[in-house]
DRENDO-1510 file (C-alpha; in Angstrom, 1 decimal, always signed):
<recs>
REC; n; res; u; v; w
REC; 1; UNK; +46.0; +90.5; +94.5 .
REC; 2; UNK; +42.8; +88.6; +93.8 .
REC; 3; UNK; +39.3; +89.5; +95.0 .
REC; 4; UNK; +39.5; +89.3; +98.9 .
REC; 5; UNK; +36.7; +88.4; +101.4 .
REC; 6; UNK; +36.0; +91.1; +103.8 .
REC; 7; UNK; +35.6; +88.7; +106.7 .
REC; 8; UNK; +39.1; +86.8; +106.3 .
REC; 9; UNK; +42.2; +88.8; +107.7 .
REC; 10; UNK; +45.1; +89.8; +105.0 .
REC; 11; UNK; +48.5; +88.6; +106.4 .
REC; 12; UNK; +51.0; +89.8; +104.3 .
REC; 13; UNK; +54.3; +89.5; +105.8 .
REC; 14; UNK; +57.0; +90.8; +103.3 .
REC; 15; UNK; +59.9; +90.9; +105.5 .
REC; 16; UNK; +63.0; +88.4; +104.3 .
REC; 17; UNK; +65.5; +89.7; +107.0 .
REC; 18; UNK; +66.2; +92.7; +109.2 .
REC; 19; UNK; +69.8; +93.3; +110.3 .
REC; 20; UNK; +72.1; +95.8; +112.6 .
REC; 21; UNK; +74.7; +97.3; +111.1 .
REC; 22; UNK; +77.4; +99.1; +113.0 .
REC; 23; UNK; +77.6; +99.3; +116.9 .
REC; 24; UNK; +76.9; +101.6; +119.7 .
REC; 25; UNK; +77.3; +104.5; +118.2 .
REC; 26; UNK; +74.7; +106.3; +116.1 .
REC; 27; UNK; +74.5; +105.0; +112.5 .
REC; 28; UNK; +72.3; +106.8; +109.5 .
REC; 29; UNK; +71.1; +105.0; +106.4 .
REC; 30; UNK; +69.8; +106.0; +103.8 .
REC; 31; UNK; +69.0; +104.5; +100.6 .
REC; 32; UNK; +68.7; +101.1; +100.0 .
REC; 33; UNK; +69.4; +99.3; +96.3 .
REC; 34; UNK; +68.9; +95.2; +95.4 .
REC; 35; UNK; +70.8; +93.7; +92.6 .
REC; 36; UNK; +69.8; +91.2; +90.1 .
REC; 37; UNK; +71.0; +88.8; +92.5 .
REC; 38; UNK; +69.1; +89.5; +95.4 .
REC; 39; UNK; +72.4; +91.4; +97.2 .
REC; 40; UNK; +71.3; +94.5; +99.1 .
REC; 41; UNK; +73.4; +97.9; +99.0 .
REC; 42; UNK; +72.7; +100.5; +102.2 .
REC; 43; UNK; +74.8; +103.8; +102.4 .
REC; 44; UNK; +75.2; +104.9; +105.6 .
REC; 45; UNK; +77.2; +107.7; +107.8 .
REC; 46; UNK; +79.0; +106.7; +111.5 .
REC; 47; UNK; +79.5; +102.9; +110.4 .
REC; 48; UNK; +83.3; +103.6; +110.7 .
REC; 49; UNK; +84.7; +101.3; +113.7 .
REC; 50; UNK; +85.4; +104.4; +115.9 .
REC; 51; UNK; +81.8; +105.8; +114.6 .
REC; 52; UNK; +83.7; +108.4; +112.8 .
REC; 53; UNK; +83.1; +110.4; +110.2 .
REC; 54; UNK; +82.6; +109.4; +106.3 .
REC; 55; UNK; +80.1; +107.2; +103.7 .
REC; 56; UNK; +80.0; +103.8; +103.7 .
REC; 57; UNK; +78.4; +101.3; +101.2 .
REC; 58; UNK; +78.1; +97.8; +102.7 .
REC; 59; UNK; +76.9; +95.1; +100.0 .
REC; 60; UNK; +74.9; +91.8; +101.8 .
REC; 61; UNK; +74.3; +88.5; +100.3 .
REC; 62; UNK; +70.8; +88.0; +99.8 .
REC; 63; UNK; +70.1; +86.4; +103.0 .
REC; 64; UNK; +71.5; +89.2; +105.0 .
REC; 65; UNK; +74.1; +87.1; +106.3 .
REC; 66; UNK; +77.2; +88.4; +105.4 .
REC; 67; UNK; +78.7; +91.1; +104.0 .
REC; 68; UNK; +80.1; +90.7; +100.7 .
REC; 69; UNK; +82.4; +94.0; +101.4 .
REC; 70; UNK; +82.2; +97.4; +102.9 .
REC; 71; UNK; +84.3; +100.7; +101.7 .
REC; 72; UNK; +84.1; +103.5; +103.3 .
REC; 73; UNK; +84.9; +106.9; +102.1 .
REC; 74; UNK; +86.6; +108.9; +104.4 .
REC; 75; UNK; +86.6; +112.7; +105.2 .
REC; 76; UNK; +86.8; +114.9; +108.3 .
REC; 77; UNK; +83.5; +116.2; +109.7 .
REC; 78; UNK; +79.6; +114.7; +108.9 .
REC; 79; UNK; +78.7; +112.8; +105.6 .
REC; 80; UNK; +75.4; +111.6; +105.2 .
REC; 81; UNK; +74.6; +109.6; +102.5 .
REC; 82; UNK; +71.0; +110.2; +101.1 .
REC; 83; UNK; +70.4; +107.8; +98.5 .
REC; 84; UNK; +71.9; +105.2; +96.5 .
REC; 85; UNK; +71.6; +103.6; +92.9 .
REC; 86; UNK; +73.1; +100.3; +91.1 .
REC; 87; UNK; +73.4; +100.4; +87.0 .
REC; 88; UNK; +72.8; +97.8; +85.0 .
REC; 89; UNK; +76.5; +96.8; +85.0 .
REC; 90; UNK; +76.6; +97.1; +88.9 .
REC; 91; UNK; +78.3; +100.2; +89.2 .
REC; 92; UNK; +76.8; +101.6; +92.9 .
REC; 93; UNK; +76.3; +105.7; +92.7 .
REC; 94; UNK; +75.5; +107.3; +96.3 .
REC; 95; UNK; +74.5; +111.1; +96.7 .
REC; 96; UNK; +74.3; +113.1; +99.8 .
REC; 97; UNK; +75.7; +116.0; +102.2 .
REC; 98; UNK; +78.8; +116.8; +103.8 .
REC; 99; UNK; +80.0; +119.8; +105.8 .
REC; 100; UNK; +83.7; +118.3; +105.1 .
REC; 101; UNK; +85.7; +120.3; +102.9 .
REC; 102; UNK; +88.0; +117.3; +102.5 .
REC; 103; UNK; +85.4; +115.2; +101.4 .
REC; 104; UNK; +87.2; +113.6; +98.3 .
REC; 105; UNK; +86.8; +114.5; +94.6 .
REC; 106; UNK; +88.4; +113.1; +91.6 .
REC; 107; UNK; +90.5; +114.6; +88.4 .
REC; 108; UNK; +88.0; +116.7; +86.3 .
REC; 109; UNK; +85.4; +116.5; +89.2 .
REC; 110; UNK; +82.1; +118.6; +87.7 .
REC; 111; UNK; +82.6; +120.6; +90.9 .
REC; 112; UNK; +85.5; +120.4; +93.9 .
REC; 113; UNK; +83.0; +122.2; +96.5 .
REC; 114; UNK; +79.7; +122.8; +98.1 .
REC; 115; UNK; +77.8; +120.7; +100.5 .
REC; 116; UNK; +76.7; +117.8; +98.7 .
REC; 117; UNK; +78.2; +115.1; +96.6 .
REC; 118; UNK; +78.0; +112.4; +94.0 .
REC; 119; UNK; +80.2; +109.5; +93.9 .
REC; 120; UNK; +80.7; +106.3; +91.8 .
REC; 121; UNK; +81.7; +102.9; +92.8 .
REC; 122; UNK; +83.1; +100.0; +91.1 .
REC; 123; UNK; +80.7; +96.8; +91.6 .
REC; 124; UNK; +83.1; +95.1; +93.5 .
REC; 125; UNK; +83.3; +98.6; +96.0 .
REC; 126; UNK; +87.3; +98.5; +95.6 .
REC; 127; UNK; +87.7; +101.2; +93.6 .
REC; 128; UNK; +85.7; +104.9; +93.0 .
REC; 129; UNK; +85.4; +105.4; +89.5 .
REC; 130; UNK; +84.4; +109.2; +90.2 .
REC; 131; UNK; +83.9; +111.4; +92.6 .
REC; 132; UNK; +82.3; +115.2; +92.8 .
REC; 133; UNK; +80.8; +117.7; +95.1 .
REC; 134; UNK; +77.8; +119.9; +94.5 .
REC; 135; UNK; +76.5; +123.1; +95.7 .
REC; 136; UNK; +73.0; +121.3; +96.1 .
REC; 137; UNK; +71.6; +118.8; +98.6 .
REC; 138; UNK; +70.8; +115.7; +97.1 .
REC; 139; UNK; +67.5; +114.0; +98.1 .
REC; 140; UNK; +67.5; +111.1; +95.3 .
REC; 141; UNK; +69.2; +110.1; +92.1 .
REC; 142; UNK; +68.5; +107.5; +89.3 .
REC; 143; UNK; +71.0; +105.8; +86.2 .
REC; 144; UNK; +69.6; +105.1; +83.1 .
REC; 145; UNK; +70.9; +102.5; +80.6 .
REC; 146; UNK; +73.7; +104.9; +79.1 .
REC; 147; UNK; +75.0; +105.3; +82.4 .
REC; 148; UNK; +73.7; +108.7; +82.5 .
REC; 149; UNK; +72.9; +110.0; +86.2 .
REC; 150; UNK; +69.7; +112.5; +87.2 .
REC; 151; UNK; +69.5; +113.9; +90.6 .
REC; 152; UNK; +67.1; +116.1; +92.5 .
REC; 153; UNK; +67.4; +117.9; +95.6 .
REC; 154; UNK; +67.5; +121.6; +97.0 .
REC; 155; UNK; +70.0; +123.9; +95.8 .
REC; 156; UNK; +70.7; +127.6; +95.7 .
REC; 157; UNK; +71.6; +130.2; +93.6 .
REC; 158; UNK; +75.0; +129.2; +93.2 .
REC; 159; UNK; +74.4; +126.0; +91.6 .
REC; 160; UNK; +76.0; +125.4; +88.6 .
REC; 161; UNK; +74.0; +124.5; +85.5 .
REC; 162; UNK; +74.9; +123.0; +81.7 .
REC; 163; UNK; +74.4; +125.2; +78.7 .
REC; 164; UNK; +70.9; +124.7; +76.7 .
REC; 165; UNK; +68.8; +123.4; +79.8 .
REC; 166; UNK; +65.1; +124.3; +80.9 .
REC; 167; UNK; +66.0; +126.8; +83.6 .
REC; 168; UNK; +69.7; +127.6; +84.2 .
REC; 169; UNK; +69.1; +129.8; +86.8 .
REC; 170; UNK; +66.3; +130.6; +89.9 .
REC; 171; UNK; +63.1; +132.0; +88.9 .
REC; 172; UNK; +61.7; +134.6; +91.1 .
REC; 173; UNK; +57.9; +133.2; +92.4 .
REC; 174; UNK; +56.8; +129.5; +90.6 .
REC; 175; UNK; +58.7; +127.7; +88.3 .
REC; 176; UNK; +58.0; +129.2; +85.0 .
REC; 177; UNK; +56.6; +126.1; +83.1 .
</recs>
């Protein structure tokens, strides 16, 4: 933005589109990703058509008229998504907490319980490339160009850490660094 006179109002009126999704029962987003191409990604819980329980990833075209798809991942009990991520090759990561012990995990999962998870979609959402659970809570998560995935959140002591890091385990007071 350029210099502004004081006396002049600033209208700045970023809005493209604002949509529903789901219907009368209670849906949570969280997390919102944009694409190259404009196409908006929102993870959300309760979107199922009975409101039920489980994750779903709905992909809009840029004008926010139509869905491109939707999956759902499905699991007994309350999922809630509580961010989501696109790579550069499309690939659509969502993170988040469940209380399901169903909630699904796939072959060599990094962990197959604990109240939070991780999970990797194909661009087109038809397929999930992987899926774990974590004994954390996941509040956001990034991809950088090796496909490499970083998440933060709250955890305990039972969270399960990779040889050679910073702090493998909890400290007791501050964080020693």
């Amino acid at each position: 933005l350029g210099p502004h006179d004081p006396d002049l109002p600033v209208v700045i009126d970023p809005v493209m589109w604002v949509t529903y999704l789901g219907g009368s029962e209670a849906v949570y987003g969280s997390g919102l990703a944009v694409d190259a191409e404009g196409n908006t990604y929102s993870a959300a819980s309760g979107l199922e058509p009975s409101g039920g329980p489980g994750v779903t990833v709905v992909k809009l075209n840029p004008q926010g008229t139509q869905a491109l798809f939707t999956t759902t991942i499905s699991a007994p009990g309350s999922s809630y998504p509580s961010a989501i991520v696109l790579d550069s090759a499309g690939f659509i990561y969502v993170a988040g907490t469940t209380d399901s012990t169903a909630f699904p995990t796939t072959p060599l999962a990094y962990q197959t319980s604990g109240g939070g998870f991780l999970f990797k979609l194909a661009p087109d959402g038809s397929k999930i490339q992987y899926s774990t659970r974590l004994h954390a809570s996941p509040a956001a998560i990034a991809v950088d160009a090796s496909g490499s995935v970083y998440i933060t959140g709250t955890t305990s002591s039972d969270f399960k850490t990779t040889p050679g890091v910073f702090q493998p385990q909890i400290a007791a007071g501050e964080c020693p660094a």
